[in-house]
C-alpha positions in Angstrom: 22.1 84.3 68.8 19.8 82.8 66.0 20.4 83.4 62.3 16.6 84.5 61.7 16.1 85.8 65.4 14.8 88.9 64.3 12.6 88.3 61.1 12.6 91.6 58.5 9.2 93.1 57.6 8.6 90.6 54.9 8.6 87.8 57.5 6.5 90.2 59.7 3.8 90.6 56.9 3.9 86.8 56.4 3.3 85.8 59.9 0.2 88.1 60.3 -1.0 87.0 56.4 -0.7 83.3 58.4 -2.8 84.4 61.5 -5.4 85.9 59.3 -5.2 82.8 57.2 -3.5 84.1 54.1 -4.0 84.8 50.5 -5.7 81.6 50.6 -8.4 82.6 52.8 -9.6 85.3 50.6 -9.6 83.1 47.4 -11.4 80.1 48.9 -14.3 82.2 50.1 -14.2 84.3 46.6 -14.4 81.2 44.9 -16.5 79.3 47.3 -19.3 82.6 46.1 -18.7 82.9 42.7 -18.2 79.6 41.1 -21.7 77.8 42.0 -23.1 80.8 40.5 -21.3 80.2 37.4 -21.9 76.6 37.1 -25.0 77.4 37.8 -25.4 80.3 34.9 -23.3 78.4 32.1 -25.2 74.9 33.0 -28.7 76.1 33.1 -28.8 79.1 30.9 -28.4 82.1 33.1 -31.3 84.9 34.4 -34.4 83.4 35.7 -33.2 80.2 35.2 -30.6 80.3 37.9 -32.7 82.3 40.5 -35.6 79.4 39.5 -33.0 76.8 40.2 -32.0 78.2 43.4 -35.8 78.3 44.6 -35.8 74.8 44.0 -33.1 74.2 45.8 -33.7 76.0 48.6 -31.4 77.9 50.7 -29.8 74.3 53.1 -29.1 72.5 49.1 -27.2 75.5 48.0 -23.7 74.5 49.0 -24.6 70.9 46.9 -23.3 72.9 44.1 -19.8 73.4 45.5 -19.8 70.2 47.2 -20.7 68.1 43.5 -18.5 70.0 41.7 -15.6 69.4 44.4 -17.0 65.4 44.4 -16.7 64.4 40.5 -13.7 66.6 39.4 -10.5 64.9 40.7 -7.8 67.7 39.8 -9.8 69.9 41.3 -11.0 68.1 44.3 -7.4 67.2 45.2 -5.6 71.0 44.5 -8.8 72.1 46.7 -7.8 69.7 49.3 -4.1 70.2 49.6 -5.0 74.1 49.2 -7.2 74.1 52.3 -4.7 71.4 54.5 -2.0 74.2 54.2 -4.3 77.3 54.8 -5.3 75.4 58.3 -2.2 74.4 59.6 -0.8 77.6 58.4 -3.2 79.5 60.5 -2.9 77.0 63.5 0.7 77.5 63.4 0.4 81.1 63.3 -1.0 80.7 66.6 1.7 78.7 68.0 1.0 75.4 67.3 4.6 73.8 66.2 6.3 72.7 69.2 9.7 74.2 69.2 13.0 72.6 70.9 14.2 68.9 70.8 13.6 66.2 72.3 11.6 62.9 70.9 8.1 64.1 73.1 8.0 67.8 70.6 9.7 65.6 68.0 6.3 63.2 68.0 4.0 66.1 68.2 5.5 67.9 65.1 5.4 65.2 63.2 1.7 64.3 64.2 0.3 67.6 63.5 2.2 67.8 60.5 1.0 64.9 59.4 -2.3 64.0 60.7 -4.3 66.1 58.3 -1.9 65.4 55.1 -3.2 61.8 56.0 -6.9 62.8 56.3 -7.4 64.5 53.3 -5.5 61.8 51.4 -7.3 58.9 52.8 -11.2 61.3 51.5 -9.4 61.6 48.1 -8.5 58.1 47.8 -12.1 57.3 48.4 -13.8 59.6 46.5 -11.3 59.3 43.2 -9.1 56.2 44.2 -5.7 55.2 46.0 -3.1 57.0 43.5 -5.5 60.4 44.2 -5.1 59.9 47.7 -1.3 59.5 48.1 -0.4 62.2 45.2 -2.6 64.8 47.3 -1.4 63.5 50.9 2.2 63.4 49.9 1.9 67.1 48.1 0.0 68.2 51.2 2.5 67.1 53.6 5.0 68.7 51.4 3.6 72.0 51.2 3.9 72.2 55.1 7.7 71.4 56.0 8.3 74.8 54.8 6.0 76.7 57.8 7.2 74.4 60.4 11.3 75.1 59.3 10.4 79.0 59.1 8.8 78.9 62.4 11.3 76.7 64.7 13.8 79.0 62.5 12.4 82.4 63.6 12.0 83.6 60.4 7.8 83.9 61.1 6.7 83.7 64.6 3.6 83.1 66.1 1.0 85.8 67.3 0.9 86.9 70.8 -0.4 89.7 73.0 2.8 90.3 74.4 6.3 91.0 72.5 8.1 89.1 75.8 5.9 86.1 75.1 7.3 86.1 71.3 11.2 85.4 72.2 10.2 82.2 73.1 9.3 81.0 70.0 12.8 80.0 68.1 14.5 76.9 68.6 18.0 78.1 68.7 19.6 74.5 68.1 17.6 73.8 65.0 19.9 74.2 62.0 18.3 73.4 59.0 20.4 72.1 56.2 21.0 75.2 53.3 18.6 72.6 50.6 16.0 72.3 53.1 16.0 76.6 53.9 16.0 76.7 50.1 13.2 74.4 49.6 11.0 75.6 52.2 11.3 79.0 50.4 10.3 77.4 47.1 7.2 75.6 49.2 5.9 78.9 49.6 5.9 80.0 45.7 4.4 76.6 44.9 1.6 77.0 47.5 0.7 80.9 46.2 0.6 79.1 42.5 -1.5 76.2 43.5 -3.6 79.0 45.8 -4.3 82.3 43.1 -3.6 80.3 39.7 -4.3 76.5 39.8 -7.1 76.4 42.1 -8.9 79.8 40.1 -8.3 78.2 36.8 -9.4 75.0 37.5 -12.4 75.6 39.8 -13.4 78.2 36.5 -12.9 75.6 34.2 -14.9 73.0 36.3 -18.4 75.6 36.0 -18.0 76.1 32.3 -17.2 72.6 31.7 -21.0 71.8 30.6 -21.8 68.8 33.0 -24.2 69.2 36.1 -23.0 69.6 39.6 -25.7 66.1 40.4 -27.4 63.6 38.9 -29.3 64.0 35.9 -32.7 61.6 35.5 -35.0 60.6 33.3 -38.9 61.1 34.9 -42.2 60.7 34.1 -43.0 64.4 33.9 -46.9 65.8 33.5 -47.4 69.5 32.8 -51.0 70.4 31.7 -52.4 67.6 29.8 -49.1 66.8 28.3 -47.4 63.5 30.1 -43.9 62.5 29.0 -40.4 61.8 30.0 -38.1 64.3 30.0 -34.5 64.8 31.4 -33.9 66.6 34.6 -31.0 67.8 36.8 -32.1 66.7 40.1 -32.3 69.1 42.7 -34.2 67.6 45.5 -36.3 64.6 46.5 -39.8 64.9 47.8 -41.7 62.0 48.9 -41.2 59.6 45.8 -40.4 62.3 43.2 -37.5 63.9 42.2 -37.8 68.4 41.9 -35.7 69.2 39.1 -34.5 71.2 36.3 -36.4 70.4 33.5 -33.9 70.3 30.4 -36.8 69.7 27.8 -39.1 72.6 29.2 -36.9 74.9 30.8 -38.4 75.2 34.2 -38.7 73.7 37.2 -40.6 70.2 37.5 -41.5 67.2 39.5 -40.7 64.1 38.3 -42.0 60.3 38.9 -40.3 56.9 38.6 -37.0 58.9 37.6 -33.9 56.5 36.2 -30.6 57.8 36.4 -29.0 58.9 33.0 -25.4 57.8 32.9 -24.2 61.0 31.6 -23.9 64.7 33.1 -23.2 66.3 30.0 -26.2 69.2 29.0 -24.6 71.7 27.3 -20.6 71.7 25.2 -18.0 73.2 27.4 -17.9 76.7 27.3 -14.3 76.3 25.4 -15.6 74.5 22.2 -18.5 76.6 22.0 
């Protein structure tokens, strides 16, 4: 009979957390709601200047926010990454993805879907922030998964089923992990709930209070009244030649003509060394 045949009601607790995609679940869509919001308060000033911004925006440009915060910050971009990579295959798993038993056929398919998406999100980081992004947040994304698969070929979580009879199934009585590798997969899972409700909190906070704006910011042509001048906006959509954008020399909303891109995003000190 297995070691972890039977898993305790911590393991029990853990596999469901799994199937209902964890503590890391909940904090990506609290974060995904409340930190535009806040980049978008501390950037622009707050009040009727965010709900003006997000008229100009419109509804389909709201997740830009999110996205261009995610797209200039590396740290972030790359705990956000290897955050979401374990969340997924931590859910899939719950579901009975890890093929179980030995043989080189499962062998190949464990390592592929262990894998595959480790190598994905390494290969978007290396293009967004370079090559030594990419393989630091593949290789800590592939880390941060050989602890699920040795708990679930172990027993010690199982996957969700209707039926208890279909749940035996799931060990793999022959796999004997070494003691270092039990150990480490147990340490795997207190990295992961670091990186998941401290790192990615902190740094995703620190990112919208940071003083920079989520896009580009450009220098128009701008005429309001009788008044013609340029002034600096944050760009929030295009429309036929023009730019709509937050004006940072009038405070409002504005269109803007023959717009050049300013090199910096910087508008306001970070909220730290205010």
């Amino acid at each position: 009979m297995p070691e972890a045949a039977s898993p305790g009601p911590g393991r029990q607790e853990i596999r469901e957390a799994d199937r209902k995609g964890g503590p890391g679940h909940t904090v990506l869509v609290a974060l995904a709601l409340a930190v535009p919001v806040t980049k978008l308060a501390y950037t622009v000033g707050g009040g009727d200047a965010v709900r003006d911004v997000l008229v100009g925006m419109e509804p389909a440009n709201w997740p830009d926010v999110l996205v261009g915060m995610v797209i200039t910050d590396p740290l972030l971009g790359s705990v956000l990454a290897v955050v979401v990579s374990r969340v997924v295959f931590a859910l899939f798993a719950a579901r009975g993805s890890v093929p179980l038993g030995g043989g080189t056929v499962r062998a190949f398919r464990r390592a592929a879907l262990t894998a595959v998406n480790p190598i994905a999100v390494g290969i978007i980081d290396a293009c967004l922030f370079g090559p030594w992004w990419g393989l630091a947040t593949g290789l800590a994304a592939l880390a941060l998964r050989q602890g699920v698969v040795v708990e679930y070929r172990t027993g010690r979580r199982r996957p969700h089923h209707r039926h208890e009879q279909d749940r035996a199934g799931h060990v793999d009585p022959r796999y004997r992990p070494p003691a270092w590798l039990r150990r480490a997969a147990g340490m795997e899972q207190w990295v992961a709930l670091s990186l998941t409700v401290v790192v990615l909190p902190f740094l995703a906070f620190a990112s919208a209070l940071d003083g920079q704006a989520w896009t580009s910011i450009v220098e128009c042509r701008v005429t309001e009244g009788g008044r013609t001048g340029s002034d600096r906006l944050i760009e929030l959509s295009r429309t036929g030649n023009g730019v709509v954008g937050w004006n940072l020399d009038a405070g409002q909303i504005s269109n803007g003509l023959g717009c050049i891109s300013d090199e910096s995003r910087y508008v306001r000190e970070p909220w730290w060394r205010r």
